[in-house]
C-alpha positions in Angstrom: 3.7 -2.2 1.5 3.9 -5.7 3.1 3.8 -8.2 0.8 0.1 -9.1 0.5 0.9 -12.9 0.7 2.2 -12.7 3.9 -0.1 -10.4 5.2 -3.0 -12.7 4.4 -1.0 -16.3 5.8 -1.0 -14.5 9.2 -4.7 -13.4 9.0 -6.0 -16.8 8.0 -3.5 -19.3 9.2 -4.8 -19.3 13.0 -8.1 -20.9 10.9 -6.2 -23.6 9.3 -6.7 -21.3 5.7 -3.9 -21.4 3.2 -4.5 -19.2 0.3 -1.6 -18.8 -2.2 -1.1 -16.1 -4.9 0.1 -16.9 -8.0 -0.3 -13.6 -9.9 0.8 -10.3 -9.1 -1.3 -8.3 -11.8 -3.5 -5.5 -10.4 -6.6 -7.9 -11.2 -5.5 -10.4 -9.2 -4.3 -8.4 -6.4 -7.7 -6.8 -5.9 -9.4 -10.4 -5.8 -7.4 -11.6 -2.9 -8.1 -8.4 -1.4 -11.4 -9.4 -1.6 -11.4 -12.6 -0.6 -9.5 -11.3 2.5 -12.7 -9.4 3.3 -14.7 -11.8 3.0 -13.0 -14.1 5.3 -12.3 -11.2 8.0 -16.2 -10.5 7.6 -17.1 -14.0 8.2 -14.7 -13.9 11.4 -13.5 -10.7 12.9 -15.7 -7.7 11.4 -19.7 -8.9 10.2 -21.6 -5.7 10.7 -18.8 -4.3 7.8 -20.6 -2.5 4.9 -20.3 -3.4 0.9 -17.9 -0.3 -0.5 -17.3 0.0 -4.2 -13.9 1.1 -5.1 -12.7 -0.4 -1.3 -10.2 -3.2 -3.0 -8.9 -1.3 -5.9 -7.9 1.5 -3.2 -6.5 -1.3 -0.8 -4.3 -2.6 -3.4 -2.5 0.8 -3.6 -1.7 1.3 -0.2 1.7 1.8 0.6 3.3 1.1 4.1 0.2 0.1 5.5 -0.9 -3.4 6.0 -3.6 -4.5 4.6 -4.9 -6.1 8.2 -4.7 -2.5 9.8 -6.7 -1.2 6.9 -9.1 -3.6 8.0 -9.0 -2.5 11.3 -9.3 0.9 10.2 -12.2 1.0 8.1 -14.4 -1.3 10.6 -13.8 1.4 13.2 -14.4 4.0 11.1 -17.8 2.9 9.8 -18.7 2.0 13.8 -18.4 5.5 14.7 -19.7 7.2 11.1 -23.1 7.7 13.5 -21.7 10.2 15.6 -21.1 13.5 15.6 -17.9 15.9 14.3 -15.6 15.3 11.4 -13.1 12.6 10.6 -9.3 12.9 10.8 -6.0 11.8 9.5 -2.4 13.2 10.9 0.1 12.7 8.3 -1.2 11.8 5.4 2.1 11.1 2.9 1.1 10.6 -0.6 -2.4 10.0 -0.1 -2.8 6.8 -0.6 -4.8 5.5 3.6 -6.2 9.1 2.9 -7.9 8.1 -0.4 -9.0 4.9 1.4 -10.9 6.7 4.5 -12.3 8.9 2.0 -13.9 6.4 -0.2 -15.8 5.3 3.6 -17.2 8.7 3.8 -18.1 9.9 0.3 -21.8 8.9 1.1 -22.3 11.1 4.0 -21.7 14.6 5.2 -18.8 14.0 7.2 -15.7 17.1 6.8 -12.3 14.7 5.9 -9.4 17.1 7.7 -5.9 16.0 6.8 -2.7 17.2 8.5 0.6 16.9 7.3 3.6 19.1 7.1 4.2 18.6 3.6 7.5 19.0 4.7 8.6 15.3 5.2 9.3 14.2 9.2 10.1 16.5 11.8 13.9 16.5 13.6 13.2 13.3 16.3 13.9 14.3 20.2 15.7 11.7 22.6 11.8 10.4 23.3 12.5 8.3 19.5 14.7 5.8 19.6 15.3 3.5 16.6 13.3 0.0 16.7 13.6 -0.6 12.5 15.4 1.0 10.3 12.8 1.1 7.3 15.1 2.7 5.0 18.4 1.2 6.5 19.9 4.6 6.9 21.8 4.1 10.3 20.1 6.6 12.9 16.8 7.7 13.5 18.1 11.7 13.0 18.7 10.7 9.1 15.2 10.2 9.0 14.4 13.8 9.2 13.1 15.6 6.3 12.2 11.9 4.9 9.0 10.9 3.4 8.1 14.1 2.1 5.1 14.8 -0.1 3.3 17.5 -1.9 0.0 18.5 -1.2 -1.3 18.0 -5.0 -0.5 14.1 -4.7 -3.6 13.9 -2.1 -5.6 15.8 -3.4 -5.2 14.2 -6.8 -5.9 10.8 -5.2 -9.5 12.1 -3.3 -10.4 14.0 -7.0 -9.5 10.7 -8.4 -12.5 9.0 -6.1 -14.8 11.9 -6.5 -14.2 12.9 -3.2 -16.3 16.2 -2.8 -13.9 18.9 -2.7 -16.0 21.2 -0.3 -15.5 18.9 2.3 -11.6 18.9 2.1 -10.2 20.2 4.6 -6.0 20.6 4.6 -4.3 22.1 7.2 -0.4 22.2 6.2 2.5 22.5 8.6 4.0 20.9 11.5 1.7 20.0 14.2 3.2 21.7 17.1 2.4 25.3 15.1 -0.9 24.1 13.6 -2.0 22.8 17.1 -2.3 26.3 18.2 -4.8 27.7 15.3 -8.3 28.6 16.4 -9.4 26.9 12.3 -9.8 23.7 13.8 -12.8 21.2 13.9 -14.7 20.9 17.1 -15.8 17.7 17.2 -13.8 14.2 15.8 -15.5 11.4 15.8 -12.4 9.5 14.3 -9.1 10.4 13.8 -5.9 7.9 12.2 -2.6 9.5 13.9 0.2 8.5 11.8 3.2 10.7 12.7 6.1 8.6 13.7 7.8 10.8 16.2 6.9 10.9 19.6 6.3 15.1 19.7 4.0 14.9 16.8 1.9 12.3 18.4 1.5 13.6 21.7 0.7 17.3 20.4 -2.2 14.7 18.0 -3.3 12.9 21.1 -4.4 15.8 23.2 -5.5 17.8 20.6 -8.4 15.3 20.0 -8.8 14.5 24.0 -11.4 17.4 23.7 -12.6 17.0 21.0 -13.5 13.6 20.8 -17.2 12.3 21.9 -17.9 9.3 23.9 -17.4 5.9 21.2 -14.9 8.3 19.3 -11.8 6.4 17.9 -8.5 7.3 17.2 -5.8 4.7 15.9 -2.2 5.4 16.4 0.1 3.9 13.8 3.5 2.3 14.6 3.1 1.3 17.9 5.7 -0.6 18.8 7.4 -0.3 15.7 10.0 2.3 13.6 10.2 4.7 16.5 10.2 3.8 20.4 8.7 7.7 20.7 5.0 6.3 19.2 4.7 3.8 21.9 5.7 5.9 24.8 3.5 9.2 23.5 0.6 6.5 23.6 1.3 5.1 26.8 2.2 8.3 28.6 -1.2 9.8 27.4 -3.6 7.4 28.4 -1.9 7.2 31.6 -2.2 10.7 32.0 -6.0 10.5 30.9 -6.8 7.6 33.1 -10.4 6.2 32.9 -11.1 8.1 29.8 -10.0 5.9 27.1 -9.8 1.8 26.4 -6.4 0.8 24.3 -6.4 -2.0 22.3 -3.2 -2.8 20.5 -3.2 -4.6 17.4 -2.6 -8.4 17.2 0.3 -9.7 16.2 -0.8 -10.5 12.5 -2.1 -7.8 12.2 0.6 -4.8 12.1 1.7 -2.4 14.6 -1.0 0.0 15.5 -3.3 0.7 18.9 -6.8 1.8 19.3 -7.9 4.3 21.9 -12.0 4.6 22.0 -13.3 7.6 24.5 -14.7 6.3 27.3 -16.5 9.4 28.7 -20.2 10.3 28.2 -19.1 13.9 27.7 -16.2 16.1 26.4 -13.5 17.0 28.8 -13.6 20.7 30.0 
């Protein structure tokens, strides 16, 4: 993860704000995760709800900034109104899964998580190395990388009391899963974080029709690790022209983009 004291200077330093930490303990961390909320609440997101267990979660994220998980759950809650289940496409250990779960406990909403359990998939010549996360020279050594097991998820929702029932796990690589007739039809918001260029296309159109008009997704990595994220995101909204609005993310705030359906209707 970012180091939370950077990650805060760049939200609040365009207000003139300094806020310094001067203890790492878990305690401490969770306060300045609160008083980060409170700040982006008083600036960037008002109509965001009170969530217990929000900061705590926050604090444990790993390779996600804590501005994107802003972001994230301010979106999420905007679209919690409409219909169809909620979506996450590569899911790691858990920890942004536990996160969007903790949003949703209260309602009725089906959390589906995709992941191939199996680490990242072998990169085509759309991914081209922008950083090199783990320093290991080439983008092909980061195949098989960043595997997890399907218990260290799971374990993380139990540990919220996130009702089982509406668990939904759907292991394997995307481009096989894609093709199953056990998927959700309707997704009112979805969190694509797969890397690779392949994966992320196969993710985009797989929710074109399935997403309602207001419906969210937020790509991960945009501009950033891969140049294949970028370029799946770009190619598809070009090729879906006057269906979606893309918003990248800010420069403090991570690398990420927002697409939000335009349409008043599912595409055919």
């Amino acid at each position: 993860m970012i180091g939370l004291n950077s990650v805060i200077k760049g939200v609040v330093s365009p207000f003139g704000i300094e806020i310094r930490r001067r203890n790492s303990s878990s305690r401490k961390l969770c306060e300045a995760v609160g008083e980060m909320e409170q700040l982006l609440r008083a600036t960037m997101f008002p109509d965001l709800p009170q969530r217990s267990g929000r900061h705590e979660l926050m604090a444990q994220l790993l390779g996600t900034r804590l501005s994107e998980a802003f972001y994230l759950i301010s979106h999420l809650n905007q679209v919690l109104n409409l219909g169809g289940v909620v979506c996450e496409f590569g899911v790691a250990q858990g920890a942004t899964s536990a996160l969007i779960a903790n949003e949703i406990r209260e309602t009725d909403k089906d959390f589906w998580l995709f992941d191939s359990f199996e680490g990242l998939p072998k990169p085509t010549d759309r991914d081209k190395l922008i950083d090199d996360v783990f320093d290991l020279g080439s983008i092909e050594k980061y195949q098989g990388t960043m595997a997890y097991g399907q218990h260290q998820v799971i374990d993380r929702l139990n540990s919220i009391r996130f009702p089982l029932e509406h668990i939904k796990v759907v292991p394997g690589f995307i481009e096989t899963t894609a093709k199953s007739a056990n998927l959700p039809k309707e997704v009112c918001f979805a969190y694509v974080d797969f890397d690779f260029y392949e994966p992320i296309k196969i993710a985009l159109e797989l929710l074109d029709s399935r997403l309602p008009a207001g419906g969210v997704v937020i790509v991960d990595d945009y501009g950033f690790f891969s140049e294949g994220a970028q370029a799946a995101v770009d190619e598809f909204v070009e090729e879906h022209r006057q269906r979606y609005t893309k918003e990248p993310s800010p420069a403090w705030a991570g690398n990420f983009c927002v697409l939000t359906r335009r349409e008043n209707h599912l595409s055919c």
